[in-house]
GUZATI-562376 format. One line per field, with one value per residue (C-alpha): residue number from 1; residue in three letters; x, y, z. Coordinates in nm, 3 decimals. Each point is the difference from the previous one (the first is absolute). Layout:
BEGIN
num	[NUM, ...]
residuo	[ALA, ...]
c1	[X, ...]
c2	[Y, ...]
c3	[Z, ...]
REM end
This chain:
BEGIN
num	[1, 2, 3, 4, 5, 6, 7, 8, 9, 10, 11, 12, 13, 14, 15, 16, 17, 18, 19, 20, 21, 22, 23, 24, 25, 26, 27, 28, 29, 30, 31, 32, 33, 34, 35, 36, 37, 38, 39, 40, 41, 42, 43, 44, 45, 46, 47, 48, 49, 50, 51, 52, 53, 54, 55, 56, 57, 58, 59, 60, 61, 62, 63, 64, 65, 66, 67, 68, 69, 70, 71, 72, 73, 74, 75, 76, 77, 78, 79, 80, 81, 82, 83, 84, 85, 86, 87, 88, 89, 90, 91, 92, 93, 94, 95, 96, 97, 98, 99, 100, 101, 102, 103, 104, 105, 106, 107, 108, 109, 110, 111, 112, 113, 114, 115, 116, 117, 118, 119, 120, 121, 122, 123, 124, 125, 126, 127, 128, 129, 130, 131, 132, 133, 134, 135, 136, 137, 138, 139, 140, 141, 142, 143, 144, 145, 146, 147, 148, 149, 150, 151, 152, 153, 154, 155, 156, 157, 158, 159, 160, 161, 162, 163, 164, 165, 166, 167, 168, 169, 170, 171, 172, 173, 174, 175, 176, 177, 178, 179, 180, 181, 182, 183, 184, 185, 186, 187, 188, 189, 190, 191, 192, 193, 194, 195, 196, 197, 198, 199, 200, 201, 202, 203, 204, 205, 206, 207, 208, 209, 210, 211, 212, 213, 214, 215, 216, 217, 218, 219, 220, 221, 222, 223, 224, 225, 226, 227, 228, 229, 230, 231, 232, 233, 234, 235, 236, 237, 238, 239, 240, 241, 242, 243, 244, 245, 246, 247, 248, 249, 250, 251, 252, 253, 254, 255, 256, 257, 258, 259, 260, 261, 262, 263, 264, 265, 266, 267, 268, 269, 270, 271, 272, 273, 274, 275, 276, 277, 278, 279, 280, 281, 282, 283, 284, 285, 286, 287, 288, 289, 290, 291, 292, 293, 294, 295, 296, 297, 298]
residuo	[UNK, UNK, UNK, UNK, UNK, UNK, UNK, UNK, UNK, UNK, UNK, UNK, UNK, UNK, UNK, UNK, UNK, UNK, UNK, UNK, UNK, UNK, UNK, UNK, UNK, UNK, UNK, UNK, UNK, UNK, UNK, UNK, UNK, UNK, UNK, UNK, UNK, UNK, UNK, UNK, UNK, UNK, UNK, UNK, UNK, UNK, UNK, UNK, UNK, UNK, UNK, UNK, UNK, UNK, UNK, UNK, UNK, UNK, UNK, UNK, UNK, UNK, UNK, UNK, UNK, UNK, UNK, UNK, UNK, UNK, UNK, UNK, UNK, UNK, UNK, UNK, UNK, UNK, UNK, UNK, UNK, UNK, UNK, UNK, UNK, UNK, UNK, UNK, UNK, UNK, UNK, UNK, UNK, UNK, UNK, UNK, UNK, UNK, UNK, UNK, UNK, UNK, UNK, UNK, UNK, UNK, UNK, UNK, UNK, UNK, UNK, UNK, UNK, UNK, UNK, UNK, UNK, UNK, UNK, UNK, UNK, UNK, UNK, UNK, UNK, UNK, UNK, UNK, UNK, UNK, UNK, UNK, UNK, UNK, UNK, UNK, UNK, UNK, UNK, UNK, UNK, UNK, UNK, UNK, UNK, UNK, UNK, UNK, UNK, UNK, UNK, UNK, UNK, UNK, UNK, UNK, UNK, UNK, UNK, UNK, UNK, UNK, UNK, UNK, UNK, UNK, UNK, UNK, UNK, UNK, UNK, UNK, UNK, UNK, UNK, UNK, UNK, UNK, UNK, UNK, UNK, UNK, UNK, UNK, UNK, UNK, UNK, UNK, UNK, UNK, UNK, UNK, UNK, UNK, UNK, UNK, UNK, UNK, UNK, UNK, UNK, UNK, UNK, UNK, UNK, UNK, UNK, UNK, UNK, UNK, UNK, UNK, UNK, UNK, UNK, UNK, UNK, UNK, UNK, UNK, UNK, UNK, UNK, UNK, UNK, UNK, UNK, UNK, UNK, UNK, UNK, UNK, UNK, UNK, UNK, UNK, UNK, UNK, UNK, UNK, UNK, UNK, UNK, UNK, UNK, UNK, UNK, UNK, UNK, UNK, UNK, UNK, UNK, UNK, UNK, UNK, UNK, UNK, UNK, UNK, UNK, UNK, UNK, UNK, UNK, UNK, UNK, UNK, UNK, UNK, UNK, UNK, UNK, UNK, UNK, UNK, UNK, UNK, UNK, UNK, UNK, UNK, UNK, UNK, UNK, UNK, UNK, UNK, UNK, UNK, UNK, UNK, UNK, UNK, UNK, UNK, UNK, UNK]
c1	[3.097, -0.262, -0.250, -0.329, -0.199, -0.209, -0.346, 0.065, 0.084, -0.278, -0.219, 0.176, -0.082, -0.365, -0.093, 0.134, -0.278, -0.334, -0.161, 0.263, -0.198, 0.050, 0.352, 0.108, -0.145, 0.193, 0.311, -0.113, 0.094, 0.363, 0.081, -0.197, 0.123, -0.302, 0.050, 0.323, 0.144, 0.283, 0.180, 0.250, 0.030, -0.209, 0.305, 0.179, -0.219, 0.182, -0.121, 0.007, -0.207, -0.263, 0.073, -0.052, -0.340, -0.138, 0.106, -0.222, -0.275, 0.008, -0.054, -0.281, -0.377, -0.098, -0.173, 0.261, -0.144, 0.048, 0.340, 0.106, -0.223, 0.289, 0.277, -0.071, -0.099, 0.386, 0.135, -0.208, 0.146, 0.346, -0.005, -0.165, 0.324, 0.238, -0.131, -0.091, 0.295, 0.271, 0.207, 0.049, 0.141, -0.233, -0.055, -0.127, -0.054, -0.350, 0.011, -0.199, 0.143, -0.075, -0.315, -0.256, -0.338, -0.158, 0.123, -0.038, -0.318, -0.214, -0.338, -0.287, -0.195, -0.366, -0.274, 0.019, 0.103, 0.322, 0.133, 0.311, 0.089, 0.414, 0.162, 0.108, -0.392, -0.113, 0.300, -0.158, -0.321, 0.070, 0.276, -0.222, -0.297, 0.215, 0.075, -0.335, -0.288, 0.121, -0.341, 0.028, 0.330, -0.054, -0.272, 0.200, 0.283, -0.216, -0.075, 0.322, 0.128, -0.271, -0.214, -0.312, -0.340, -0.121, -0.297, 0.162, 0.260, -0.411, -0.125, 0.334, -0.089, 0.233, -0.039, 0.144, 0.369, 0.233, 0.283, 0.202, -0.024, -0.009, -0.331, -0.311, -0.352, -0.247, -0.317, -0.016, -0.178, 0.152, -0.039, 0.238, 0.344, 0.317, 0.297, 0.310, 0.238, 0.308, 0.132, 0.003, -0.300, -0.084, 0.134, -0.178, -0.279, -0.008, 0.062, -0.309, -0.217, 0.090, -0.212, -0.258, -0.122, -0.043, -0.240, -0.371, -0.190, -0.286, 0.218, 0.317, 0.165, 0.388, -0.062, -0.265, -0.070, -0.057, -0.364, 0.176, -0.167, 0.112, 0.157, -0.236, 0.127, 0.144, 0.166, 0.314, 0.033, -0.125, 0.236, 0.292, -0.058, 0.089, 0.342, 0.045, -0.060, 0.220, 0.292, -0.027, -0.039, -0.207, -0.153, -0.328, 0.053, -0.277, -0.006, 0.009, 0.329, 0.176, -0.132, 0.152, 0.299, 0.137, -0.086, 0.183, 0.318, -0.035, -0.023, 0.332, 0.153, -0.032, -0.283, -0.177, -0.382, -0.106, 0.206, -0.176, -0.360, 0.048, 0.083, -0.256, -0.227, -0.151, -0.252, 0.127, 0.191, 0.214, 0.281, -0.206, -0.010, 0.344, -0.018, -0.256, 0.222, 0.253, 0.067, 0.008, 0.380, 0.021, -0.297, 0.190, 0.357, -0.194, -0.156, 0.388, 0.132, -0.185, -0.051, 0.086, 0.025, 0.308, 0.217, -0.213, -0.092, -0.350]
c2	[-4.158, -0.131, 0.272, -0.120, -0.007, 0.293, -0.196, -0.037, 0.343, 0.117, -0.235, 0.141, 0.360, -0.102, -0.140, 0.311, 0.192, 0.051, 0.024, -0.305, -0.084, 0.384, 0.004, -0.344, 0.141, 0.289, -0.187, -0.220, 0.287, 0.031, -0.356, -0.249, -0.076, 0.177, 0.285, 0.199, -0.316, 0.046, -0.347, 0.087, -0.012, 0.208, 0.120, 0.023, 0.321, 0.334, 0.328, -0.040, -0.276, 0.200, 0.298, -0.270, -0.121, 0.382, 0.030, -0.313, 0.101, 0.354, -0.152, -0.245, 0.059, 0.033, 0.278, 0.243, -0.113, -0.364, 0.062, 0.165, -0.237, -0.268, 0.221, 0.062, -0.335, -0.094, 0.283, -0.167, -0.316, 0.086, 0.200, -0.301, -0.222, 0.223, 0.029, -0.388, -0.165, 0.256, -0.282, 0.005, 0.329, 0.091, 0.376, 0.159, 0.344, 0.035, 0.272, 0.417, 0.234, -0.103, -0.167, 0.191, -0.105, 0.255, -0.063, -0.273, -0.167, -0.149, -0.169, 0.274, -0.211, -0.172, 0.213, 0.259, -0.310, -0.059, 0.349, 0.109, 0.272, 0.089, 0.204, 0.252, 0.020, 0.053, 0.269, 0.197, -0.004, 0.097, 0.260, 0.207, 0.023, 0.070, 0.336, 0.059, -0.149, -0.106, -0.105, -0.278, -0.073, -0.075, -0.236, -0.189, -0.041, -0.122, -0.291, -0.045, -0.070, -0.203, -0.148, 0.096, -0.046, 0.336, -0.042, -0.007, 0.281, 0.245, -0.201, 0.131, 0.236, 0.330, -0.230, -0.342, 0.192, -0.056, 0.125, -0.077, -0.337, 0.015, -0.173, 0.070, -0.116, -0.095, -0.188, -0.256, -0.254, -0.262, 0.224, 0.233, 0.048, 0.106, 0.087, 0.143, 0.331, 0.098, 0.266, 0.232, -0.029, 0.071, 0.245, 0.146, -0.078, 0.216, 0.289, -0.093, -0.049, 0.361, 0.101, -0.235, 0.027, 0.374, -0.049, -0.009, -0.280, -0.303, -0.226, -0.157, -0.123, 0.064, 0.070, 0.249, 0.058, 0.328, 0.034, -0.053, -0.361, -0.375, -0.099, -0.207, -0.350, 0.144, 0.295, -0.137, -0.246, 0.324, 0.225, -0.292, -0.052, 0.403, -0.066, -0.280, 0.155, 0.277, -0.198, -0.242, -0.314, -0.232, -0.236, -0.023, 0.087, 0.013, 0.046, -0.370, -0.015, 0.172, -0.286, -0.310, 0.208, 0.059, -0.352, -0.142, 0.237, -0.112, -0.380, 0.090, 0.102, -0.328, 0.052, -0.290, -0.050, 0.009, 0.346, 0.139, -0.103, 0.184, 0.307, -0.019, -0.057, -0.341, -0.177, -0.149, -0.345, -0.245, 0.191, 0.360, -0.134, 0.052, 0.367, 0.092, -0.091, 0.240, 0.322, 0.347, 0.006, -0.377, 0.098, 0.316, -0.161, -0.300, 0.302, 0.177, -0.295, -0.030, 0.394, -0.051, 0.305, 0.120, 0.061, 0.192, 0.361, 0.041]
c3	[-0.367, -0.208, -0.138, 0.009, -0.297, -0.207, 0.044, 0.392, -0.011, -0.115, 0.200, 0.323, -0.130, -0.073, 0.357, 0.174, -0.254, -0.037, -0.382, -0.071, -0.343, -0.112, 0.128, -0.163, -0.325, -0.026, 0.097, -0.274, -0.276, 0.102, 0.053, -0.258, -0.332, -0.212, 0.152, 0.065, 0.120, 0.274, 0.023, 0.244, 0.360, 0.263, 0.161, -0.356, -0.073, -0.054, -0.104, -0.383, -0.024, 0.165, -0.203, -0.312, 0.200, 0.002, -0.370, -0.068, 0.216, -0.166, -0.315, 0.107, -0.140, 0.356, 0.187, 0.197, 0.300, -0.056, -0.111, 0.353, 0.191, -0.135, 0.031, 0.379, 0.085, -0.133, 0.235, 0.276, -0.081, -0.034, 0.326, 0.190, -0.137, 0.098, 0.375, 0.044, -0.188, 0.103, 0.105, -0.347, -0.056, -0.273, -0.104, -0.315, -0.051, -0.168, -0.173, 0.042, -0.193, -0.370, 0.085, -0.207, -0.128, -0.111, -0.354, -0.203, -0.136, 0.217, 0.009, 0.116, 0.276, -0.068, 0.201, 0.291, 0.240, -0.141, 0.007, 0.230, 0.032, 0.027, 0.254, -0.286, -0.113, 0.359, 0.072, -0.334, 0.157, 0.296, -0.076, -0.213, 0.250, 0.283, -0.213, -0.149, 0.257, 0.329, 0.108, -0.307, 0.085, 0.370, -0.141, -0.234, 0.206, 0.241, -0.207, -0.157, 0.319, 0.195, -0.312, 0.200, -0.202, -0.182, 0.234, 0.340, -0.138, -0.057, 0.341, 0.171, 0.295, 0.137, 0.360, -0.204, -0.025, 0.274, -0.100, 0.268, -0.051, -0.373, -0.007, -0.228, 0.100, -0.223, -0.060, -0.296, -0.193, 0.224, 0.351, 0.186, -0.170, 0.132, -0.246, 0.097, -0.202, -0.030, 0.235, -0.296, -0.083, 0.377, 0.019, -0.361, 0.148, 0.325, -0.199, -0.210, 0.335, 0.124, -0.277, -0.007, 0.351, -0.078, -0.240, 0.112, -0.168, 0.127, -0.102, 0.158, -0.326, 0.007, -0.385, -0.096, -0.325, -0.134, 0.075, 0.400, -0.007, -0.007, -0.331, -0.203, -0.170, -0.346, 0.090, 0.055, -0.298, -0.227, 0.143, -0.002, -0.406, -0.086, 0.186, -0.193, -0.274, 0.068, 0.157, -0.394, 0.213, -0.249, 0.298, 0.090, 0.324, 0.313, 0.346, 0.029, -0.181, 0.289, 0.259, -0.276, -0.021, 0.340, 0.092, -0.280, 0.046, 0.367, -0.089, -0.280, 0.320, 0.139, 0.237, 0.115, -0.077, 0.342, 0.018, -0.332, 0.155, 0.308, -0.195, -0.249, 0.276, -0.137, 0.166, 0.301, -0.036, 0.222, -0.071, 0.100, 0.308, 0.089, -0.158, 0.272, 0.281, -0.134, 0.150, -0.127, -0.062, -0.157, -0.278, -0.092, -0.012, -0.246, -0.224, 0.025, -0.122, -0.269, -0.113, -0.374, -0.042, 0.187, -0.301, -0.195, -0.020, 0.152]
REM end
């Protein structure tokens, strides 16, 4: 049987993907000549000559981020060619175990907009406040897990939490949001509200601050910089940081744009459309699916 060719492979794999030009560019790392130049076969891959790509990566003078952004887009890759040419018979076992990146030198990103975060940071994070300030904890988990603005997290109401449905309500810059948490976290969460509802205050904030009102606009970055300080993690890390995170974990993941806008809660698109149709169970099995964050201790 004649194996078709590495460019028509990867042209196959690009049509049945969205963000084809950021796809094709990572793709472009393991294959072309100037850079770690794989000459072989698609099919012809096996598990060293990945564990020889993450060596080369490692090394790179790239940002961590941009170095897993390529490594997962080959996983993605390699798992499309194993389900859509498996008349082929071709398997590799990408590797787990001794994939590490925390050491190694690599480039410290340009600007607040090109931080991300990585599981192991957020864990830190959110591992120390669950001991020492559960209140902070609930709030940074929060937007670990949904990337909801810092704004609608101080705009979110005690009435915007159903838990049942694992659904958060908010107002935003854009409108109404709706972002969806883990059943974990839902479950964290009711044992907060107990509290909170017994607590006589104006306000309906599901986060009071200390003076028993709504959280102002720094608090949270203020508060976030002593952890990081505490936890030694040199990033200048924001609120924002969480939202870029989770949506590029989620996209590492393989998640499709229209899947990452939906649970960002971007403005609505052509593809939003279809999101709106969806019912209760079909959102929450999309934000399952993609819940980056199911092998780490949070």
């Amino acid at each position: 049987m004649n194996r078709p060719t590495n460019e028509k492979i990867i042209e196959t794999y690009l049509d049945f993907n969205e963000s084809k030009s950021t796809r094709k560019t990572c793709l472009n790392y393991f294959f072309q000549v100037k850079y770690f130049g794989y000459d072989g076969h698609v099919f012809d891959i096996d598990t060293k000559v990945l564990l020889d790509y993450f060596k080369y990566l490692k090394d790179l003078d790239l940002s961590i981020h941009t170095k897993e952004t390529k490594w997962y887009i080959l996983k993605g890759f390699l798992d499309f060619c194993m389900e859509y040419y498996n008349e082929y018979n071709f398997y590799v076992v990408f590797p787990k175990k001794i994939i590490n990146w925390n050491s190694g030198n690599h480039r410290k990103p340009n600007g607040d907009k090109e931080i991300v975060m990585t599981k192991e940071e957020i864990a830190k994070i959110l591992n120390y406040l669950k001991i020492y300030n559960f209140r902070y904890y609930l709030i940074f988990r929060i937007l670990a897990e949904t990337g909801m603005r810092k704004g609608e997290l101080i705009n979110l109401n005690i009435d915007g939490v159903d838990l049942e449905n694992r659904t958060l309500y908010t107002a935003g810059k854009t409108g109404d949001q709706t972002y969806f948490i883990s059943k974990d976290l839902a479950n964290y969460l009711n044992v907060y509200l107990e509290q909170r509802k017994s607590i006589i205050t104006p306000t309906k904030a599901l986060f009071l601050s200390k003076g028993l009102y709504r959280y102002g606009s720094r608090a949270f970055n203020l508060y976030l910089k002593k952890i990081l300080k505490l936890e030694d993690i040199d990033k200048n890390i924001t609120c924002h940081t969480f939202r870029k995170t989770v949506n590029t974990l989620r996209f590492n993941m393989g998640g499709r744009d229209s899947d990452l806008e939906f649970l960002l809660g971007h403005k609505v698109s052509v593809n939003r459309d279809h999101y709106i149709k969806l019912i209760q169970d079909q959102k929450l099995e999309i934000f399952d699916k993609l819940n980056p964050y199911k092998d780490v201790n949070i």
